[in-house]
C-alpha positions in Angstrom: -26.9 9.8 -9.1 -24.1 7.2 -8.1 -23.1 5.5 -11.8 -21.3 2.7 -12.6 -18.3 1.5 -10.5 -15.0 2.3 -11.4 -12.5 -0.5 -13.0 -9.4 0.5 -12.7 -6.0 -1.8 -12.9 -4.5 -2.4 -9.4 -1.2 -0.3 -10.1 -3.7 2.5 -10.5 -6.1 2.1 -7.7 -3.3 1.4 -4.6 -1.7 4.9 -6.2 -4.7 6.8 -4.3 -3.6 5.4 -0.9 -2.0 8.4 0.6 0.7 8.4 2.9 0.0 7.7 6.9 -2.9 6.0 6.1 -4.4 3.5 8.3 -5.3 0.7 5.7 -7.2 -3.1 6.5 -6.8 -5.8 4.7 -8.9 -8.6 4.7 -8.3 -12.7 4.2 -7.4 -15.6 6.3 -4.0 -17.4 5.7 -4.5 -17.3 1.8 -8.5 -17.5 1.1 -9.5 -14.0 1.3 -6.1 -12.1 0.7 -6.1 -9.5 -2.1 -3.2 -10.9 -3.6 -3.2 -8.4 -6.7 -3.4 -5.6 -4.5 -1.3 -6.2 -1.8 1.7 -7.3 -4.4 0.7 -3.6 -6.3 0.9 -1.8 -3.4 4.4 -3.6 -2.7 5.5 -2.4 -6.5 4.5 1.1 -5.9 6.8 1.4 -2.8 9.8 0.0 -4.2 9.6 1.9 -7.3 8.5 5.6 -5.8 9.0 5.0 -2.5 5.3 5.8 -1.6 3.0 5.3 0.3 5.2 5.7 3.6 4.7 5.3 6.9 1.4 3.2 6.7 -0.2 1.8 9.4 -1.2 -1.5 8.8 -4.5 -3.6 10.8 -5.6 -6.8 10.0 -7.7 -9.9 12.0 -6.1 -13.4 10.5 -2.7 -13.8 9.8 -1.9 -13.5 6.1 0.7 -15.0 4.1 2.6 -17.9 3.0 5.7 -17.7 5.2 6.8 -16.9 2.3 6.7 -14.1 0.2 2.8 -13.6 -0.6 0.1 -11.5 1.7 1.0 -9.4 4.3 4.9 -9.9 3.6 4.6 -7.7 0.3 3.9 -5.1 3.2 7.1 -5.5 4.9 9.5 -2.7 3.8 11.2 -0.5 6.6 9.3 3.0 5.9 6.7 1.8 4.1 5.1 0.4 7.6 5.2 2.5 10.6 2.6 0.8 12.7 1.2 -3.0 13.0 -1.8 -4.6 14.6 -2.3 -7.9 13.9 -3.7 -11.1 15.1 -1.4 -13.2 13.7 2.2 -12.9 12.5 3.5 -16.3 11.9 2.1 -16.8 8.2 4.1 -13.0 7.6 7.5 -13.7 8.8 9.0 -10.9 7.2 6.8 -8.7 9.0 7.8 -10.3 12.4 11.4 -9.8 11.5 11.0 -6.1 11.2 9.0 -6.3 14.6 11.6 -8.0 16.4 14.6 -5.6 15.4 12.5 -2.8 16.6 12.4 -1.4 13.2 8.3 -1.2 13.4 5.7 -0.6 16.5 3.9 -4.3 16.3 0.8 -5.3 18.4 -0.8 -9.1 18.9 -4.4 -8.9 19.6 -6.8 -11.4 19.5 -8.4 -12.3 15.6 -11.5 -11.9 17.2 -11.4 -8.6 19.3 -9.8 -7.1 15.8 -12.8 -8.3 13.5 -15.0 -7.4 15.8 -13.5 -4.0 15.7 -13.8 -3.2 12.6 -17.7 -2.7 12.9 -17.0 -0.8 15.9 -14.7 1.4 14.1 -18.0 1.5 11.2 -19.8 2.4 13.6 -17.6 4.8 15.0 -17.9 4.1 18.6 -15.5 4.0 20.9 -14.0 0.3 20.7 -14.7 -3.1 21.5 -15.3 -3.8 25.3 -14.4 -7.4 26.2 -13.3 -9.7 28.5 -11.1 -11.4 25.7 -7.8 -11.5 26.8 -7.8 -10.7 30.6 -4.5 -11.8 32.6 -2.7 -12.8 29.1 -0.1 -10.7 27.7 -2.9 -9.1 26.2 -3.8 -6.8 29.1 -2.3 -3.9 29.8 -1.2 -5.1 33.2 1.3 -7.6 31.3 2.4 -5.5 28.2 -1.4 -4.7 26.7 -0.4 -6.4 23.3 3.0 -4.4 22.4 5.8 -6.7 21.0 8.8 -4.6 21.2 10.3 -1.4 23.1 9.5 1.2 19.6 5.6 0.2 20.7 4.7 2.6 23.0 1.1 4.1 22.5 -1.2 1.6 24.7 -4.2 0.6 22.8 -5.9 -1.4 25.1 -7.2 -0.2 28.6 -8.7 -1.6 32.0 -12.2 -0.6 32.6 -14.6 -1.3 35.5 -18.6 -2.3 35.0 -21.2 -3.2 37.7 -17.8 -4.3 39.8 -16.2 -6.4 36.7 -12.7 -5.9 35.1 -13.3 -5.5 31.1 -10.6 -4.6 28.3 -11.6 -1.6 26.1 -9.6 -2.2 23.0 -9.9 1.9 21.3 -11.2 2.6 18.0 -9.3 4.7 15.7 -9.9 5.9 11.9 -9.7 3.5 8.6 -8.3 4.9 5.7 -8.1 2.3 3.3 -9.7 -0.8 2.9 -8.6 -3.8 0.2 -10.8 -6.6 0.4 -11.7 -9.2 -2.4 -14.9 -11.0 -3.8 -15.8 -13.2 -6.7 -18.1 -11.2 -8.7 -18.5 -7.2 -8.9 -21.2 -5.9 -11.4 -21.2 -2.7 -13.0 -22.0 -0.8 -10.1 -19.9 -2.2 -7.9 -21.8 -4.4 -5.7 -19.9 -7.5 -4.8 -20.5 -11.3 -4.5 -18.6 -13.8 -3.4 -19.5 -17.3 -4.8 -16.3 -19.1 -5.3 -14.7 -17.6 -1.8 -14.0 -20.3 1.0 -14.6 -18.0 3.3 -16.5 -14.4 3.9 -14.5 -12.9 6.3 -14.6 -8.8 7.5 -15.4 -7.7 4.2 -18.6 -5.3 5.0 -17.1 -4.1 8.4 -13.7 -3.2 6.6 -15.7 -1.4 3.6 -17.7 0.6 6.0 -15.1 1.6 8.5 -13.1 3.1 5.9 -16.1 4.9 3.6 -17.3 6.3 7.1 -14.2 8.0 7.9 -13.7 9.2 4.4 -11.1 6.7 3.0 -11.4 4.6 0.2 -12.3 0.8 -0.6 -10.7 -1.4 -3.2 -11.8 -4.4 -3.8 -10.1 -6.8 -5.9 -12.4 -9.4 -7.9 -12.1 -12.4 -10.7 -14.4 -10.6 -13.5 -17.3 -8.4 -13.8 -20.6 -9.0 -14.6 -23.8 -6.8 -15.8 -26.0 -7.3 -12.8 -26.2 -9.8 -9.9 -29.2 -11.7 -10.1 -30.0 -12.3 -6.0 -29.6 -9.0 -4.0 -29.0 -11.3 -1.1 -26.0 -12.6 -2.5 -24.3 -9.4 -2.3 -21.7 -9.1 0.4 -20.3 -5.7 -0.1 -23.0 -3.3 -1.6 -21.6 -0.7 -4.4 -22.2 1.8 -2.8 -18.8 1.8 -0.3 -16.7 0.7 -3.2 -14.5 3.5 -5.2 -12.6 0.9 -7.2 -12.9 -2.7 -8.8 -9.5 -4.1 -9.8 -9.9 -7.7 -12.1 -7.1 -9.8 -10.9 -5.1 -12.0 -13.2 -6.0 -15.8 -11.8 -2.5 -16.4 -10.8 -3.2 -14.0 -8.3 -6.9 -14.8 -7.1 -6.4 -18.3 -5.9 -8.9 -19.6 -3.7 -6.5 -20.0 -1.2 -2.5 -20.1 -1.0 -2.3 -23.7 -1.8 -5.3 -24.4 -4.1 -6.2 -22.4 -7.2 -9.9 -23.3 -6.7 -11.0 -26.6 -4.6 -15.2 -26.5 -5.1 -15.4 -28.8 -2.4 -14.9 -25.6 -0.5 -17.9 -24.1 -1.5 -20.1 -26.7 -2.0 -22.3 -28.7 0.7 -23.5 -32.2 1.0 -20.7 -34.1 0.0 -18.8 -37.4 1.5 -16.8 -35.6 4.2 -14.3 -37.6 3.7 -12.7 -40.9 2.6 -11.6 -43.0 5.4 -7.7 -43.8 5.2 -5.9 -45.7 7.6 -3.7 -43.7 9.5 0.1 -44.4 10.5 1.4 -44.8 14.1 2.9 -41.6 15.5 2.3 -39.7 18.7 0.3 -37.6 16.9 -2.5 -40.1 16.1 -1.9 -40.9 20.0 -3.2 -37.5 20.6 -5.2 -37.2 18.0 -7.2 -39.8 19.4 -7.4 -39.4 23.0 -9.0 -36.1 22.0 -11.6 -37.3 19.7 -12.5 -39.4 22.9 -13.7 -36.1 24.7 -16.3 -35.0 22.1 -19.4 -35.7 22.9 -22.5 -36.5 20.3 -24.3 -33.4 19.5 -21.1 -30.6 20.6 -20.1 -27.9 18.5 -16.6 -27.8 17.9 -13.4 -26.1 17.2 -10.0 -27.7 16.2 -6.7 -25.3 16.0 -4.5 -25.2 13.3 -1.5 -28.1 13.3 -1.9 -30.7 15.8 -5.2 -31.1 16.7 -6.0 -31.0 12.6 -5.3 -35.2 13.2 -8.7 -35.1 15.6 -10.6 -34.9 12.0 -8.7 -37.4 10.5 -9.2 -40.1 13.2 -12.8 -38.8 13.2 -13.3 -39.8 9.6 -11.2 -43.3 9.8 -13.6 -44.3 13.1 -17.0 -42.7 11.3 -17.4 -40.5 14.1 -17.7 -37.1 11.9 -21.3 -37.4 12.0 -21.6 -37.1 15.6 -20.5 -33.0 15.9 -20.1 -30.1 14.1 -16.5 -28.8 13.3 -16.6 -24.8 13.2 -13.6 -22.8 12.1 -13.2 -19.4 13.0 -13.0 -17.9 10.1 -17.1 -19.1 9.8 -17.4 -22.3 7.7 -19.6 -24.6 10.3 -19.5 -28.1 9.4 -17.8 -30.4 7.0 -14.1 -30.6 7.7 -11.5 -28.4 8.0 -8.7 -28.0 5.7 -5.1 -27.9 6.5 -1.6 -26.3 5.8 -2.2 -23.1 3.2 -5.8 -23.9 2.9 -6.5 -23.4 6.5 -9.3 -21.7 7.1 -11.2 -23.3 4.9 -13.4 -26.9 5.2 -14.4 -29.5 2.7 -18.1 -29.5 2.3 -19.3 -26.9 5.0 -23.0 -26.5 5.8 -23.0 -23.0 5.8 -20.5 -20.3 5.7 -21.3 -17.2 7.9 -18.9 -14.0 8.4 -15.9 -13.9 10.9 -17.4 -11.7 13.4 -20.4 -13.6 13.6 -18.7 -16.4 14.1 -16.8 -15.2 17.1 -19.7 -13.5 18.6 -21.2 -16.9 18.9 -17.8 -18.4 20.6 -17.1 -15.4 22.6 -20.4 -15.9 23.7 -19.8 -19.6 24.9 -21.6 -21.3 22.7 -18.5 -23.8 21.6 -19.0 -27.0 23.8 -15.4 -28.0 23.2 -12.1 -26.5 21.5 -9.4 -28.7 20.7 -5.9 -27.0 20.6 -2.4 -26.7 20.3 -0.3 -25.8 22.6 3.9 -24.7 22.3 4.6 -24.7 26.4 2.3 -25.2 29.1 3.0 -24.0 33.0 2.9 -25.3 36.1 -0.2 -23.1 36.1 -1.7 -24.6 33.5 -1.0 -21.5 31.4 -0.4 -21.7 28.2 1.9 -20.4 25.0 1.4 -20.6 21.4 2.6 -16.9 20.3 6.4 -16.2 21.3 9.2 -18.4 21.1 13.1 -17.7 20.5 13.7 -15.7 17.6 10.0 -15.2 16.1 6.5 -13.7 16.7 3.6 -16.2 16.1 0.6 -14.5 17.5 -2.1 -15.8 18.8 -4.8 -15.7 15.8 -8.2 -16.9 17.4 -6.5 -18.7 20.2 -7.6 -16.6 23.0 -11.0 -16.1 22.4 -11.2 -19.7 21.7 -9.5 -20.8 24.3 -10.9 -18.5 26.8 -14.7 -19.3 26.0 -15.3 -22.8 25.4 -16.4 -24.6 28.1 -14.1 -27.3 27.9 -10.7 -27.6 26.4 -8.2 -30.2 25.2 -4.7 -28.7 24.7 -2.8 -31.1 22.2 0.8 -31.4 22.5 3.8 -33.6 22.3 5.0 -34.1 25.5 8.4 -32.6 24.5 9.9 -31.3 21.5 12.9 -31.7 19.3 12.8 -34.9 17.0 10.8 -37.1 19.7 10.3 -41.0 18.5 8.0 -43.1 19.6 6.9 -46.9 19.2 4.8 -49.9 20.5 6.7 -52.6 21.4 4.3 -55.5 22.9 1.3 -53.5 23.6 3.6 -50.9 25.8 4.2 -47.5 24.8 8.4 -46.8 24.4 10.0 -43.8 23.9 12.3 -44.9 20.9 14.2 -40.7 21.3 13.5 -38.1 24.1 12.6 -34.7 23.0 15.3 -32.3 23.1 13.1 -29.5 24.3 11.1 -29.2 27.4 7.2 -28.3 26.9 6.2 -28.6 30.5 8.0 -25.7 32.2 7.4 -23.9 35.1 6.6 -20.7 33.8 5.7 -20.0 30.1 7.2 -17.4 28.3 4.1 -15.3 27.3 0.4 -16.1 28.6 -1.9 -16.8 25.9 -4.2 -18.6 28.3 -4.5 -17.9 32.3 -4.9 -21.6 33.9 -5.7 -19.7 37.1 -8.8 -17.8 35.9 -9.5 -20.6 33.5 -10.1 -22.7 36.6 -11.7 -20.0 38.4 -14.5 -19.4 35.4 -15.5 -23.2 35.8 -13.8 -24.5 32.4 -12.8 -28.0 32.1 -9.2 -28.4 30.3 -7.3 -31.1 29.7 -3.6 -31.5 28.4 -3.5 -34.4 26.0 0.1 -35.7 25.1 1.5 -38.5 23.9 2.2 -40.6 27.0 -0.3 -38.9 30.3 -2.7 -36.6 30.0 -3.2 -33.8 32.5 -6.2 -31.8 34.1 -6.4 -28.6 35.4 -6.7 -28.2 39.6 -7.1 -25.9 41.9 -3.3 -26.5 42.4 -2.4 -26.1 38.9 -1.7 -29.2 36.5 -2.4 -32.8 37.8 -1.3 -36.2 36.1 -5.0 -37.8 35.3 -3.7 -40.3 32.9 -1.0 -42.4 31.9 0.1 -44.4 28.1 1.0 -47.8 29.4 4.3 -48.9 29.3 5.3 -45.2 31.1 6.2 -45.0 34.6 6.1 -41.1 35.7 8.8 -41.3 37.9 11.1 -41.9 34.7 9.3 -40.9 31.7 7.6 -37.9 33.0 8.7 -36.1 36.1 12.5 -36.0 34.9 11.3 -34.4 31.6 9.7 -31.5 33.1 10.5 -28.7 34.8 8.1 -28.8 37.3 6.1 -31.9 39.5 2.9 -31.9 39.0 0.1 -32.6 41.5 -1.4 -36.4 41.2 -5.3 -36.3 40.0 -5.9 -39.9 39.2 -3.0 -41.4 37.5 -6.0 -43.7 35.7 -4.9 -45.5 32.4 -5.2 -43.6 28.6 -7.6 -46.1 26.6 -6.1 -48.9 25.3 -8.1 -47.9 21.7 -5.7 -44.8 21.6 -2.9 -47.8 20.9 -4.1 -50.1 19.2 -2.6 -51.6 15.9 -5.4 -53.0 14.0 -7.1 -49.6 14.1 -4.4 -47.6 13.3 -3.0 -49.1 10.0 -0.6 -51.7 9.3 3.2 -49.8 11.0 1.6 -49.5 14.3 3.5 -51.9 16.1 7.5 -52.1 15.8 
């Protein structure tokens, strides 16, 4: 009969991950990450010089773009292999990528959770139409990041006369996830997590292909009182490691917020906002949600959308969703991404993308780091660094409409109101609006194609996607396109309206006391 779990330290249990294994970590940004183990796992290597050649697969990006999560993996020999869905928050694993000292792949957070269970399962991958006509598909690199990545792990298929992406299975070793609570038999809870996560499909791909879970927890306790409350059941568990609290934070900038795990709160304190182009944006945006949608807003930029929500008591008119499952409340920023401040419920990752991929967001709000003449779009590959795409493309790719936020350049941009007229106070150094982006996170063509409704929301116009590619819809007043725009972009766009942004998206008395210079 299966007995009690085993506790063992985390310096003992990462010594039973063998070499070549294929291990999967769990976590989002910080909330989620098994600190304990992934920072054992990096002491082991640099004091035996084992495990080697590991490959590595995991959904949300992980780390502080730092030193913590996934960059305690980052060790020429100790990594072989990498397929992740985002790489920013690990930049030291994104610098071995880029000198070709590791095969890397970007796939979308999404397709990889949802893998997982496939992988459980052990069928024969994930068949989706995630990621068509990005850089994603194999007929524009099929996810590989540099020329040492070679094996293609994502194919073309055909079905009732449709084009489909199978992204393969393959075998999980080793799984590290983390919970709150494990009692003596190893069953886990997960009370004072911000998040849920993979955490089952991770356990059960690996104990199905004869690998190993570790599962890294705050304490132990005798039994756990509601067996509904267990998330991972003991059963798929081979060892408990109790993590010192410096290394179980809730997330990588909070030790433990309970406003993150606890509903029905104020959701949140209305504070007047200062002028910048980003509460320009921010609240042009908010102007496209409609009472009732069900929403998603990106990391950086459109994070002000829930801000200017709360200062104009709109937050009770939708539901904010973040991908990593929280639904409702708001979500937080920075190093507690992936979290949100009073959520109404909290349900696992790949149930929460099931439901986007699915179409059931009304509206995403995103960012957006270059936009074509397409209306394609780039948020993964700049010069000099990997970012990945996270959940961008299923996001992106499945709501039914879209608002990409952006500056309309880059590069120290200033801007003021000078008698109820926008003026750009400093250009941009950097072009946004090019002709063609560097790497297609999101097709504008099939976008348009597939009936979506996207808009382009920047400082001073905002712009619509056409049959002809991007149009001007909108213009800040006080700009003139033929000075302020068209010279600052690499391209001309088609004219869809030129109409006038709303005057509320300027106006001093409702956006705090330095609006006006």
């Amino acid at each position: 009969m299966r007995g009690e779990a085993r506790i063992a330290s985390a310096v003992e249990a990462v010594g039973a991950i063998p070499d070549g294994a294929t291990v999967a970590i769990g976590g989002f940004v910080g909330a989620g990450h098994p600190e304990a183990l992934s920072a054992a796992l990096e002491q082991r290597f640099l004091t035996t010089a084992a495990p080697r050649n590991l490959t590595l697969v995991y959904a949300a990006g992980q780390g502080d773009r730092s030193e913590r999560g996934l960059n305690h993996l980052a060790h020429v020999g100790m990594v072989k292999r990498v397929v992740g869905g985002h790489w920013n928050l690990a930049p030291k694993l994104g610098r071995l990528a880029l000198a070709n000292k590791i095969e890397a792949y970007n796939f979308p957070q999404g397709v990889i959770c949802g893998l997982f269970r496939e992988i459980a399962a052990k069928r024969p991958g994930i068949i989706s139409q995630v990621g068509l006509h990005t850089f994603v598909d194999p007929e524009n690199g099929g996810g590989r990041l540099n020329r040492r990545t070679t094996e293609p792990l994502v194919e073309r298929i055909t079905i009732d006369a449709e084009t489909w992406l199978r992204y393969r299975s393959f075998p999980v070793h080793v799984g590290l996830i983390r919970a709150t609570c494990a009692d003596r038999r190893g069953n886990l809870s997960m009370e004072r997590e911000g998040l849920i996560g993979e955490v089952l499909p991770i356990a059960q791909a690996a104990k199905n292909h004869g690998g190993i879970v570790i599962a890294q927890v705050e304490r132990i306790v005798d039994r756990i009182d509601d067996p509904k409350s267990v998330r991972v059941p003991g059963m798929l568990v081979d060892f408990v490691v109790i993590a010192e609290p410096s290394q179980h934070p809730q997330t990588f900038g909070a030790h433990f917020n309970p406003d993150y795990v606890t509903t029905g709160g104020a959701q949140s304190a209305s504070i007047p906002l200062p002028f910048s182009e980003r509460t320009i944006i921010g609240r042009r945006a908010l102007a496209e949600i409609r009472r009732g949608d069900i929403v998603n807003l990106g990391i950086g930029l459109p994070e002000t959308v829930a801000a200017v929500a709360a200062e104009t008591g709109r937050l009770a008119d939708f539901t904010l969703t973040l991908e990593s499952g929280p639904i409702g409340g708001v979500p937080a920023s920075g190093l507690d991404f992936g979290c949100s401040r009073f959520p109404e419920a909290i349900i696992d990752q790949p149930a929460q993308f099931d439901f986007y991929d699915g179409g059931g967001l009304d509206l995403a709000i995103l960012g957006a780091g270059e936009v074509g003449a397409d209306g394609s779009v780039n948020v993964s590959t700049f010069a000099g660094r990997f970012a990945g795409v996270g959940g961008f493309v299923n996001i992106a790719q499945s709501a039914r409409r879209v608002v990409f936020c952006c500056t309309f350049r880059a590069g120290d941009l200033d801007v003021a109101m000078e008698r109820g007229e926008l003026r750009i106070v400093k250009e941009g150094r950097h072009a946004k609006f090019v002709q063609r982006v560097q790497q297609v996170c999101f097709h504008g063509p099939s976008a348009f194609a597939r009936g979506q409704q996207i808009l382009y929301v920047t400082e001073r116009a905002v712009f619509e996607l056409t049959a002809q590619g991007l149009g001007v819809r909108e213009l800040a007043p006080g700009i003139d396109a033929a000075t302020h725009l068209y010279p600052q972009m690499e391209f001309t766009p088609v004219v869809a309206g030129e109409g006038r942004m709303a005057p509320e998206c300027f106006t001093p008395s409702q956006l705090g006391p330095s609006a006006e210079r």
